[in-house]
C-alpha positions in Angstrom: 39.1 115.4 97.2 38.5 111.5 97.1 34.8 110.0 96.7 32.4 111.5 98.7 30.3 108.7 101.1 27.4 109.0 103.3 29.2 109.5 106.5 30.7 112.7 104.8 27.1 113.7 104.2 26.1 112.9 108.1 29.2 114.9 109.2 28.2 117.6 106.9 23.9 117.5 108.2 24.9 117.2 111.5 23.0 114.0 111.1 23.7 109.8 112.0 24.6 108.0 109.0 21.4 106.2 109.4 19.3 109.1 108.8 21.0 109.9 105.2 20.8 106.3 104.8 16.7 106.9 105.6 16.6 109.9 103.5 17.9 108.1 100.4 15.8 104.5 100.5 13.1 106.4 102.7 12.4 109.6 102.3 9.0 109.5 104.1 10.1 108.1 107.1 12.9 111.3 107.3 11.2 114.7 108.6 11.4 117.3 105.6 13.0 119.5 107.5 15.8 117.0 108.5 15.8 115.6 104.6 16.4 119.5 103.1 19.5 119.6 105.8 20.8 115.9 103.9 19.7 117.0 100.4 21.8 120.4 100.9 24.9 118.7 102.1 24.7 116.3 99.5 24.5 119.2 96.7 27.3 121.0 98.9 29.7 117.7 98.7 28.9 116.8 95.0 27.4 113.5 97.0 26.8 111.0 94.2 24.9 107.6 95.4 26.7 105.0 94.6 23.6 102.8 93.1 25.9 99.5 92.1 26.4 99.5 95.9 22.5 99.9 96.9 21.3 97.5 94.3 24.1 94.9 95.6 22.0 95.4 99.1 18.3 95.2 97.2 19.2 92.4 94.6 17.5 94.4 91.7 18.1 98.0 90.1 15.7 100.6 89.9 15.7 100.3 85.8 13.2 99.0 83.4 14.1 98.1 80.1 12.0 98.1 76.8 13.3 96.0 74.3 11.7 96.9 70.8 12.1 95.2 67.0 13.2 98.9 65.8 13.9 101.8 67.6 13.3 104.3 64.6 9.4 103.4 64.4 8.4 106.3 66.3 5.3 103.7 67.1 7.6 101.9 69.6 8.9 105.5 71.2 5.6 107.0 72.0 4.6 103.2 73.7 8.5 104.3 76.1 6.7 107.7 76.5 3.6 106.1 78.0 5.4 104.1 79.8 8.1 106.1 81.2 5.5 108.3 82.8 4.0 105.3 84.8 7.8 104.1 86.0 9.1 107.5 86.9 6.2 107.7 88.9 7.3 104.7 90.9 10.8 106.2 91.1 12.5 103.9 88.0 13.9 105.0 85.0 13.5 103.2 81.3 15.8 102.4 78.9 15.2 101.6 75.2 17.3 98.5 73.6 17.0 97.9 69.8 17.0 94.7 68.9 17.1 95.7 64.9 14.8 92.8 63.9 17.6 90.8 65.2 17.2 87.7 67.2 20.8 87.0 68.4 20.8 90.9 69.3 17.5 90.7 71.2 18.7 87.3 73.1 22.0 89.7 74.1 20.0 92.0 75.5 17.9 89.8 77.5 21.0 88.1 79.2 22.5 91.6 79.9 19.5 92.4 81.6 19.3 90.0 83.8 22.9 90.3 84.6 22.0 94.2 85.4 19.3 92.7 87.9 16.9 95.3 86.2 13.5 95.9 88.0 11.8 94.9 84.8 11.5 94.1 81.2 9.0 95.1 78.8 9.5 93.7 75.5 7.5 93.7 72.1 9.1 90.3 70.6 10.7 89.3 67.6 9.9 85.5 68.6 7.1 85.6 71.7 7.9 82.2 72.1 11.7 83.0 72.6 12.5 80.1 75.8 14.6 83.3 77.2 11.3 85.6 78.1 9.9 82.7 80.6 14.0 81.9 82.0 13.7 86.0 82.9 10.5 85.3 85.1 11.7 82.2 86.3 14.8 83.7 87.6 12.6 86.9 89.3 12.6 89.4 86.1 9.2 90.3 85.5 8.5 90.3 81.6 5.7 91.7 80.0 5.2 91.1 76.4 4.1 94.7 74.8 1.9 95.2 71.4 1.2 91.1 71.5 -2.3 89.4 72.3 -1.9 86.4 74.2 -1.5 83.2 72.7 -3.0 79.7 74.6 -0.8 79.0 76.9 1.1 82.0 77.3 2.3 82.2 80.8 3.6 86.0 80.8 1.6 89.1 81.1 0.7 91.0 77.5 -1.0 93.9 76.6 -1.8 94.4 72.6 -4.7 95.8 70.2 -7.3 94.0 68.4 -5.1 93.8 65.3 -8.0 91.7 63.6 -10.2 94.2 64.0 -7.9 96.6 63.2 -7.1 95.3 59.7 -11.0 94.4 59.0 -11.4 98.3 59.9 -9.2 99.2 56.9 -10.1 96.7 54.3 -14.1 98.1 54.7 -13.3 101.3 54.5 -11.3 100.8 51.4 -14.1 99.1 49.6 -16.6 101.1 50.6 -14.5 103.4 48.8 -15.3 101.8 45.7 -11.6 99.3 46.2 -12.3 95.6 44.3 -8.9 94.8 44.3 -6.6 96.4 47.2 -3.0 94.9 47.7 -1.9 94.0 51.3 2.0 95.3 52.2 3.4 93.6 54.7 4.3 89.5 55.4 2.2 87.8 57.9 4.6 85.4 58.7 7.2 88.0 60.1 5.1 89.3 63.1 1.9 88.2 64.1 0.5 91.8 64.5 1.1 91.5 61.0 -0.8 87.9 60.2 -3.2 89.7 62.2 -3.8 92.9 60.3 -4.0 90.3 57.0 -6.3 88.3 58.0 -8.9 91.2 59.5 -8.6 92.3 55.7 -9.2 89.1 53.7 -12.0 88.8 55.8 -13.4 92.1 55.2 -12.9 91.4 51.5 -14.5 88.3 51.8 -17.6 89.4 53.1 -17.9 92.2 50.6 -18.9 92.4 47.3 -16.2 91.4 44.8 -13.4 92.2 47.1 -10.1 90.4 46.2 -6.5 91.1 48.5 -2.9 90.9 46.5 0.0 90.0 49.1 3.2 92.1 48.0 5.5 90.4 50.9 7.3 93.1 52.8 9.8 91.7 55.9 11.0 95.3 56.9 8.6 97.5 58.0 10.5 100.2 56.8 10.4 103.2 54.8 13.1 101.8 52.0 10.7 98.7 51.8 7.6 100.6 51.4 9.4 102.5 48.8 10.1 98.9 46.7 6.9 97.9 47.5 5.4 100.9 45.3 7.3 100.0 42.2 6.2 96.7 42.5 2.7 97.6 42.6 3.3 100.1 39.7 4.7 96.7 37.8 1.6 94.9 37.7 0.0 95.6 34.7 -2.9 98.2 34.8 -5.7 96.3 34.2 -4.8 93.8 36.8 -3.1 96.6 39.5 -5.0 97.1 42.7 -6.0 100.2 43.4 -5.8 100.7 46.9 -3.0 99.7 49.6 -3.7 99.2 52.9 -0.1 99.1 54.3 1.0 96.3 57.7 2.7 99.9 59.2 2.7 103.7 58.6 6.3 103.6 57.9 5.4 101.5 54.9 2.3 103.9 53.6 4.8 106.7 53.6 7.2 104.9 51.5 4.9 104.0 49.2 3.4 107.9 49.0 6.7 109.0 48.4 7.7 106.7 45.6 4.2 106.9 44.2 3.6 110.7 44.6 7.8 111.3 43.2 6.2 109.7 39.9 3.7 111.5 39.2 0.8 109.0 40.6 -1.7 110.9 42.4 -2.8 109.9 45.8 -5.9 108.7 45.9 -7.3 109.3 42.7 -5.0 106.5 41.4 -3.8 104.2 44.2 -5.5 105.0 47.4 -3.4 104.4 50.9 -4.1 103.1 54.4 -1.4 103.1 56.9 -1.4 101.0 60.7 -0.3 102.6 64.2 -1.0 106.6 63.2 2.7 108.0 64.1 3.0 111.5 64.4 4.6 111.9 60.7 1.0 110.1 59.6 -1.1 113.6 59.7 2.0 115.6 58.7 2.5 113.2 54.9 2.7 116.0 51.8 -1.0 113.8 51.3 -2.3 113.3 55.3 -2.3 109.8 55.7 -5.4 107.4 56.5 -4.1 104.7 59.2 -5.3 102.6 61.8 -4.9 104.1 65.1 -3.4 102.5 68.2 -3.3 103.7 71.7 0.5 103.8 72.0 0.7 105.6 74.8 -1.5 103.8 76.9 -0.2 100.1 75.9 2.8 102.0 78.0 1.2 102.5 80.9 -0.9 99.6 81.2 2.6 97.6 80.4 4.4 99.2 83.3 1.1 99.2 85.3 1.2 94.9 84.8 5.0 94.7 85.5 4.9 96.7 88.5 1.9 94.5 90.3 4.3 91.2 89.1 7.2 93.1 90.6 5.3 93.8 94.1 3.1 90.7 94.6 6.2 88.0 94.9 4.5 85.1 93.7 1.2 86.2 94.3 0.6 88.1 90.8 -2.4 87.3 88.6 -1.1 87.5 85.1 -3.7 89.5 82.9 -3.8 89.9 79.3 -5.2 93.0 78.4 -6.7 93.5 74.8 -7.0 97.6 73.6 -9.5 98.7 70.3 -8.0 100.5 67.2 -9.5 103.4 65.5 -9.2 104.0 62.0 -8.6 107.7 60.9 -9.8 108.7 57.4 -7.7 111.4 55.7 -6.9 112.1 52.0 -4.7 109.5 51.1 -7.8 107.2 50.9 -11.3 109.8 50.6 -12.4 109.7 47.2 -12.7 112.7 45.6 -16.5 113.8 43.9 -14.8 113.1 40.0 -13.4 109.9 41.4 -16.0 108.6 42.9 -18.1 109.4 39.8 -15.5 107.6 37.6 -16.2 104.5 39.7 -20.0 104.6 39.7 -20.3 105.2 43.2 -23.4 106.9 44.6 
């Protein structure tokens, strides 16, 4: 049996081809009991629409696309969760690129996109300033930048956390711990979530009594990296070593647990840990791990939320820029214990 088309399904219904046609772009406007006749001659027939054809007709696809820095941060997979509920809703489907930290690789995404004539793209940015983003818009592609706080100027919807805040929120907890000299992993001039968390914590150290932050660089936010990042820490001399960590990512706290906790260095007594985003794995860590929460489901929605309002106004879209509140999460990787906290004179 050749392809199956929509005048197979009519014959089938006992319907005009108009009516399947109505059923598929418009189910409302079809009576249910008329669209359960097409629907069952469709399943009879092994119907399959053929989508390259309708898209041809409606000049865009009925897929959004997220393109994320690293699709093994389970931080970017729960924001595609949030937002996959929003566009299913709407009748779209998401799909995930990885751009792997990779600028050339992101940039090949984005032009395959817009070949694809996707409904949308939602994209956390290696380089928000990338010319590409605004040629997407410009050419009828809404963009929304994803996990980014808008920048003067910016021109394209965002939606981000308070990543200032967010890092200020784990410097003070860690000297209120009793922390004078906490080291910072992560390099603020890879992301600017990043510069962001590091410069909520030297302000935070600023204003407290004695505080002082070491940068240990870090350009992966990986697990490998936090690992490295440990023995680095362990290098500095004891008298001179930090005691606490507060870590640009989760992924990089659990390296460093890991590598810290496989060498016999207990967790907080000795180095105390702060992690950012508060994946799943977070509350799970052989020692539970304190991090700054973000709402990663809801950037999701409120990203898809954005893009579809751009996608429906045709010219007439307000762009907003939406900024969301962290939460830090104390667990034991950074609660002083009674003996501890006694070695350090606290109250």
């Amino acid at each position: 049996m050749g392809t199956v088309g929509i005048k197979d399904v009519a014959e089938r219904a006992g319907v005009s081809v108009g009516t399947v046609s109505n059923a598929l772009n418009r189910p409302g406007s079809v009576r249910s009991s008329t669209r359960a006749k097409v629907e069952r001659a469709m399943v009879e027939l092994g119907f399959v629409r053929n989508e390259s054809a309708r898209q041809l007709r409606a000049g865009k696809s009925r897929l959004l696309a997220y393109v994320v820095p690293d699709v093994g941060n389970p931080f970017f997979t729960d924001i595609a969760r949030g937002a996959e509920g929003v566009a299913q809703a709407a009748g779209l489907a998401l799909v995930l690129c990885d751009a792997d930290s990779e600028r050339d690789r992101e940039d090949g995404f984005l032009e395959l996109l817009l070949e694809q004539r996707v409904h949308g793209v939602l994209i956390t940015p290696i380089d928000a300033a990338n010319p590409r983003l605004v040629a997407l818009a410009d050419r009828g592609v809404p963009v929304v930048l994803v996990d980014r706080v808008a920048a003067p100027g910016d021109i394209l919807c965002s939606v981000g956390v308070d990543d200032v805040e967010g890092g200020r929120l784990a410097a003070e907890h860690l000297i209120a711990q009793g922390h004078e000299r906490i080291a910072f992993v992560g390099s603020p001039n890879a992301m600017p979530q990043v510069a962001d968390r590091y410069r909520g914590a030297v302000d935070a150290t600023r204003e407290g009594a004695d505080g002082e932050i070491l940068l240990l660089d870090s350009q992966r936010l990986d697990v490998e990296s936090g690992r490295l990042a440990a023995q680095r820490l362990l290098g500095i001399p004891e008298r001179r070593r930090p005691t606490a960590a507060f870590c640009a990512n989760d992924l990089l706290a659990l390296g460093m647990l890991q590598a810290l906790t496989g060498q016999g260095h207990v967790v907080p007594d000795e180095i105390a840990l702060v992690g950012y985003d508060d994946i799943e794995f977070a509350a799970a860590a052989a020692v539970p791990l304190s991090s700054v929460r973000q709402p990663r489901r809801e950037l999701g929605r409120l990203a898809v939320t954005l893009l579809l309002d751009d996608a429906g106004r045709e010219g007439g879209h307000q762009h907003e820029h939406p900024v969301l509140r962290p939460e830090l999460v104390v667990r034991a990787s950074s609660s002083t214990p009674p003996l501890v906290a006694l070695r350090r004179g606290l109250p």
